[in-house]
Each structure stands twice: as C-alpha cells, then as structure tokens.
C-alpha angles and dihedrals in degrees: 000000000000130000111295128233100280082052099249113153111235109177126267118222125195143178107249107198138160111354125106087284088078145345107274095241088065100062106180122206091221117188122213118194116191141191099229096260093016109175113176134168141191123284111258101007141034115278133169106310116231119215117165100198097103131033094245089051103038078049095063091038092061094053085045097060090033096053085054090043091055096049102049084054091049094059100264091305121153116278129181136198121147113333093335103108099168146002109242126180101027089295088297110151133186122232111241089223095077132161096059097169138029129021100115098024081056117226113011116176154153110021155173132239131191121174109219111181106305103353153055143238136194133180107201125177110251107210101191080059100038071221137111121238133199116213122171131226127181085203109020085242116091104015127190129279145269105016107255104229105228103167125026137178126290107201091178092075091058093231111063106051090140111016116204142139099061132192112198120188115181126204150165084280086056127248125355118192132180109185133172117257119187137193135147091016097300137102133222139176125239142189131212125156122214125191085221109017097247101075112060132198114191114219104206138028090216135063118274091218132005135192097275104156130051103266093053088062107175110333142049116188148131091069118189110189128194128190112224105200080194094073097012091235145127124258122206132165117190149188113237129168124067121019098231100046106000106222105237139333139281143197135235138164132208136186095210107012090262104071118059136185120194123227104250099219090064136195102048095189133032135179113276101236084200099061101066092204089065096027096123110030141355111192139143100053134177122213120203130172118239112176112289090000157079117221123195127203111191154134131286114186125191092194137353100277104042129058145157137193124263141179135238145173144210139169096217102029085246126052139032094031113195105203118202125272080225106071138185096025095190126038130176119259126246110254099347128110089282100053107124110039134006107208155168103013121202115191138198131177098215089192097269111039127006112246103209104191118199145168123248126195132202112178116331097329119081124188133183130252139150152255134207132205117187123236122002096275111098093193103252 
C-alpha cells in the first residue's frame, strides 16, 4: 500500500520469488515500510537510493529493504536484487535525508527519544546554549523547529555550568531525567522529574553520582537509565575516565533515581584491544531490553578524534557481553557531514523498523541524522 491521501506512509508487502535474491521454491512474504519519500543509503558509503513515490522506484526500494532482510535472517550471507550486491553493516542503512538537526542552530549533539503515540520526542544537548533542548517529530524525520530550551546551567552550584548528554524515563509518576552537568574540567550526573517533559525540577543541588574510584578519573557522564518493575530499581549504565572522551562504561542501581550504588565489578565494558574501530575507548551507551536480552548501542572509538557506532548483547545487562559480528554498524561517510565520528546513538523499534539516531561530526560541527534497520531481529 502506498501513502494515502493525507500522505501518511502505511507499509507496502510482496511475494519475492525466483531471481538471484532467492531460489524460487522459497518464496518469501517480505514487508517494506516506508517513510513516504524515504531515501536511505548504506552506512558508510553511497548505495541505490529508495523512494516510494512512483511503481519503478518503490519497486527497487522493496528489493532494497528485502535484499537487507534477507540477509540479516541468513546469517549475514550475501544477497542480491537490483544494484544491491551485500548487507554491510548488519542491514543498517543511513536517510538521505541526513542531517536531520543542527546547521544553523550550530552543534547539536547526544540525545534522548521517547515515542508517545504518534509522535516523537527527543531531548538533545545544545552547545552554543550549554543548555538541553526538547523538538517533536510525527515520523523522526523532519523535526520542529527551533529547538525549545527545557533545562540550563546553573553556575551557582559549582558543577553544571553547561548541561548535555540527557537520559529521560517516563513513567506512571511522570518524567525522570539524568542529565550531565561540567564544570572545572570534571563531569558529574543529575537528576531532576517533570509531569510533561518539558518542565523540570531538580531534585537535588548537588550531583547523583560523581567520579569516586580511579578509573572514573575526573568525569562521570552519558547516563541511560531503565526502570525494572521487578526490583523496583533503577537501572543506569554510564561512561567514566577522561572529560573530553570517558574510557569505558559502568554500572549503578537506585531505588529512587537519587541513591546509587556502583557495581563493584566496574567497569562492565571495556574496550576490546583486538577490534582496531573501538581500540581506545567504548562510551555513551543505550540499553534496551529485547526479550531475553540486553542489547547495547554504543561508541567505539580508534583514536581520540575518530568513532562509529557498534552492537552488543548480554543476558544480564552486565557481564558476559557478545558484541556483533557487524561491527561497526555505522560508520562515518567519506567526505559527508558525518566524516569524521559517528557518536551517541539513541534507538527505537517503532514496530516495524528500528530509527537509531546519532550524531555525526565534520570538523568541528556535528549534527544529528539517522539510521534504519528493517524488523525487530538485529542479526546476532
């Protein structure tokens, strides 16, 4: 089915039999949802472009997304269908479209997204403004505009003088958000709640949780936080080491978002010496449950200055971590607006496709976009 008339996208489904995609006896139902216009691209290089707004081109755009679907179930083995030769990246691909924030509002950068209904929401950190922001979207595409400033600095409590890298949880109780707040060279974690998300109450004048033992050096920062109804406790997983990049990533637990007690077998993740793209630091991670698993989205970097975006997986969210085959799943683009790093991703499922959203940097400006990965399964 193509866009209606209000031009709402609403999915499109085919029989793929026969061709060099699969042996004819096979025959696969394959589903292809599509943002109305999609145009997406591989990660890390230019690739057939999809737009489903005529019958040649949606036709090529379902073979698109169905070579990668196929792919991702066969265990990552070569497909073909039109132009499309291979799956790299775990069947990750970037919008065209990119960049989807920043430019003229200067460096935005490391966020947070909720979908509420039929929207969604992200709270992303506004350099120029040492401040964090809040902007809408009904598709994470095209988002509104300017950025609406909901938490600032406060340089009279000696740690916040810039705020960034947020985490928000809602719940019945209403909105929960840990955010970074720096100052002085080091980096510290707060906590303030909201009823909408938009107007936030810090609950405390002082930091949640602060670098205390040697390999959290000087700063503490990039919280994700879960809530388990189980134990009733928070869940946060953090980047500690270095303020400019933090060095690799720890674990703590709460019972109400202000008390926090480390894992003490921290850090929980470390930089694998043997994979050259995450050598010298992993950092900024999101943890989502997906069934019996954890599943982690976060940095590698090679060297200070240059990082993409990788996968991992763990039954308990802290030990025995099983990293993708794939990796890294994004990877910056030669000579694009995300040339240099790939960082901070942020991922939904919507259902249908996961949205990672990411900031990309060239130079000294990074901006945000977005990559898709079509059906639940990540390929592990």
């Amino acid at each position: 089915r193509l866009p209606d008339e209000s031009g709402v996208p609403v999915g499109v489904a085919t029989r793929l039999g026969g061709s060099a995609v699969m042996r004819p006896q096979l025959g696969l139902i394959m589903n292809f949802y599509g943002h109305a216009g999609l145009r997406v691209v591989e990660c890390g290089s230019r690739a057939g472009a999809a737009d489903v707004r005529n019958q040649d081109q949606l036709m090529r755009s379902i073979a698109f997304w169905s070579a990668i679907t196929i792919a991702i179930a066969f265990g990552g083995q070569e497909a073909r269908a039109g132009n499309v030769t291979r799956v790299p990246n775990g069947g990750w691909v970037k919008y065209e479209g990119n960049p989807i924030m920043g430019g003229k509002y200067g460096t935005c950068f490391d966020i947070s997204v909720l979908k509420e209904g039929d929207r969604y929401r992200m709270w992303l950190s506004w350099r120029p403004k040492q401040s964090l922001a809040v902007v809408e979207s009904r598709d994470g595409f095209h988002w509104s505009e300017p950025p609406k400033i909901v938490l600032g600095p406060r340089t009279e409590t000696g740690w916040e003088d810039d705020v960034n890298r947020p985490v928000v949880l809602r719940r019945e109780d209403g909105y929960h958000l840990w955010y970074t707040g720096q100052a002085k060279g080091h980096s510290d974690i707060g906590y303030a709640t909201s009823p909408d998300g938009i107007a936030w109450k810090r609950m405390n004048d002082r930091p949640v949780l602060s670098p205390e033992k040697p390999w959290e050096k000087v700063a503490v920062m990039c919280p994700h936080v879960l809530w388990d109804a189980q134990t009733r406790l928070f869940r946060m997983w953090y980047s500690a080491g270095e303020q400019y990049e933090p060095n690799a990533i720890g674990y703590a637990t709460s019972p109400d978002g202000l008390h926090w007690m480390k894992h003490t077998a921290n850090p929980v993740f470390t930089p694998d010496s043997g994979l050259a793209w995450e050598k010298h630091k992993v950092t900024a991670c999101q943890v989502e449950r997906q069934g019996d698993w954890y599943v982690m989205f976060y940095i590698g970097f090679s060297d200070e200055a240059h990082a993409q975006i990788g996968i991992a997986r763990s039954r308990d969210g802290i030990t025995n971590w099983q990293r993708h085959s794939a990796n890294p799943i994004v990877r910056p683009g030669e000579g694009q607006w995300d040339h240099d790093a790939c960082y901070k991703p942020y991922a939904i499922f919507d259902g249908q496709k996961w949205l990672l959203w990411y900031n990309g940097r060239h130079g000294s400006l990074e901006q945000i976009g977005v990559a898709l990965h079509p059906g639940e399964d990540l390929g592990f």
